[in-house]
C-alpha positions as CSV (number, residue, x, y, z in Angstrom):
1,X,-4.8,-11.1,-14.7
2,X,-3.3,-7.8,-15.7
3,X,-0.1,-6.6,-17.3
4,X,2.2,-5.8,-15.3
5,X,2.4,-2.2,-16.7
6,X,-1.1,-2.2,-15.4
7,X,-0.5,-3.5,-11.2
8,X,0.6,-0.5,-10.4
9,X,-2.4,1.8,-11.0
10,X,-4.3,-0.9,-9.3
11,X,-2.1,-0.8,-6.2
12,X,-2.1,3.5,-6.5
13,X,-5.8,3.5,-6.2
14,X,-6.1,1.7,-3.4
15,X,-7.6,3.6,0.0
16,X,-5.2,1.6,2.1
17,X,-3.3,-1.9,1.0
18,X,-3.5,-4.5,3.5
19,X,-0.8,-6.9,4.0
20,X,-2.4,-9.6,5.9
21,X,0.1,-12.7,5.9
22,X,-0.2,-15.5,8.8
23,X,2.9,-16.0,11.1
24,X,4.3,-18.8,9.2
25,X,7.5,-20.0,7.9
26,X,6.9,-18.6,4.3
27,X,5.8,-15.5,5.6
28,X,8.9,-15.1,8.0
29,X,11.3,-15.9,5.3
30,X,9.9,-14.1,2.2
31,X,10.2,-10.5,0.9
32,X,7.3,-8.4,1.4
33,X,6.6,-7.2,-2.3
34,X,3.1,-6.1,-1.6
35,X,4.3,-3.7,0.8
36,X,7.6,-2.4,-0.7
37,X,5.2,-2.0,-3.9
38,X,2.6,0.0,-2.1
39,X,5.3,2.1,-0.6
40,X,6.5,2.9,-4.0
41,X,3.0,4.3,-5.3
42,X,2.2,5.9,-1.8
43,X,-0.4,4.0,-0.6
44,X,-1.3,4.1,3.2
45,X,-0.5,0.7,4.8
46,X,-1.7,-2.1,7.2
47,X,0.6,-4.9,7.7
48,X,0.8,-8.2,10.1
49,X,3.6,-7.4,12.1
50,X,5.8,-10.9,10.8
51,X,9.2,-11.6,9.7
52,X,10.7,-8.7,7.3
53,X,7.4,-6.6,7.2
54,X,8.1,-6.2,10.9
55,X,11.5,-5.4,10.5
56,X,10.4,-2.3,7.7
57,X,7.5,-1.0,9.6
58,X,8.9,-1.1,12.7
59,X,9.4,3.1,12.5
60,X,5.5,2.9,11.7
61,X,4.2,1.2,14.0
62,X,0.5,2.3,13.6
63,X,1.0,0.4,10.3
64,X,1.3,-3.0,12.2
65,X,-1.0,-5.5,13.8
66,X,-0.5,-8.8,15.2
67,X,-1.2,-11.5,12.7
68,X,-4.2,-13.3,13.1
69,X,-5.6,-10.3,15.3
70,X,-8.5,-9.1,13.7
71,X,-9.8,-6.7,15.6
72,X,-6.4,-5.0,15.6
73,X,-6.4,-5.0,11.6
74,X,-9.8,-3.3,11.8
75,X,-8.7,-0.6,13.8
76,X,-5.4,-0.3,12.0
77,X,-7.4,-0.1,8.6
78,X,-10.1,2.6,9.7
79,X,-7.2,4.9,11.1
80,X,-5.5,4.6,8.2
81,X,-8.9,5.6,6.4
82,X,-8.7,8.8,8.5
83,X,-4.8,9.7,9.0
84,X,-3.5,8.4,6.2
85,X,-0.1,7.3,7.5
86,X,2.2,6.6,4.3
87,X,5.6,4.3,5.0
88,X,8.6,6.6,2.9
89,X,8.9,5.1,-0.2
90,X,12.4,4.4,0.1
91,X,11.2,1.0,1.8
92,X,10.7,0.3,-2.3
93,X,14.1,-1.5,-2.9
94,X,14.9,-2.1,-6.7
95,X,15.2,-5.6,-7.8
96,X,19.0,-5.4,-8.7
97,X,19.2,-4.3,-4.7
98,X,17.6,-7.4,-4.0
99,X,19.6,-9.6,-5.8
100,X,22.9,-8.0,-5.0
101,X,22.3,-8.6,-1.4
102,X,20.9,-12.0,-1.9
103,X,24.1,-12.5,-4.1
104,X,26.0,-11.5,-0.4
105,X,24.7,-13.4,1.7
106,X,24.9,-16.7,-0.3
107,X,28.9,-16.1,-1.1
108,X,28.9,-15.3,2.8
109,X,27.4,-18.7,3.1
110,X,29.5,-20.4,0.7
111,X,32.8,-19.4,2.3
112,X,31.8,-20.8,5.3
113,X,30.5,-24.1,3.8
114,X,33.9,-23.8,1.9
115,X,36.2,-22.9,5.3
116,X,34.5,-26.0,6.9
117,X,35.6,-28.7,3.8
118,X,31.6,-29.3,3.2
């Protein structure tokens, strides 16, 4: 375990950071902080192409592989060893960003809930 002040060094150090989730309904639904942190320090990136990590790579798409592929996330990792492919680090979203737009989407959903007498 290290401090958080710590992770980040770790994570900047890296060669290449590899997010390698499975295509499941946790991994369809959750954000990606692995990735949105790696974009932050500039670390080169392999991802399985699922749910929101999809959806932010999808201008990168050297950066992606199917999930559960892997001989694609070898290849993806030894050409990121040699090209060094970096997603921008505005993929990085603050956490107040976060919230606020998780704060949206649940009033959205409340209205409705609320329009329909549930």
């Amino acid at each position: 375990m290290l401090p958080h002040s710590e992770a980040m060094a770790v994570l900047a150090a890296l060669d290449v950071s590899v997010v390698c989730n499975r295509d499941s309904r946790f991994s369809r639904a959750c954000h990606p902080m692995k990735l949105v942190e790696s974009a932050a320090v500039g670390v080169p990136v392999v991802a399985a192409s699922v749910g929101e990590v999809a959806r932010l790579l999808a201008p990168y798409p050297e950066m992606l592989y199917p999930p559960g592929d892997s001989e694609a996330l070898v290849e993806r990792i030894a050409r990121q060893l040699e090209t060094r492919h970096r997603p921008d680090a505005s993929l990085a979203s603050r956490w107040e960003e976060v919230s606020l737009r998780l704060h949206h989407v649940l009033a959205d959903v409340a209205a409705v809930r609320l329009r329909k007498g549930e």
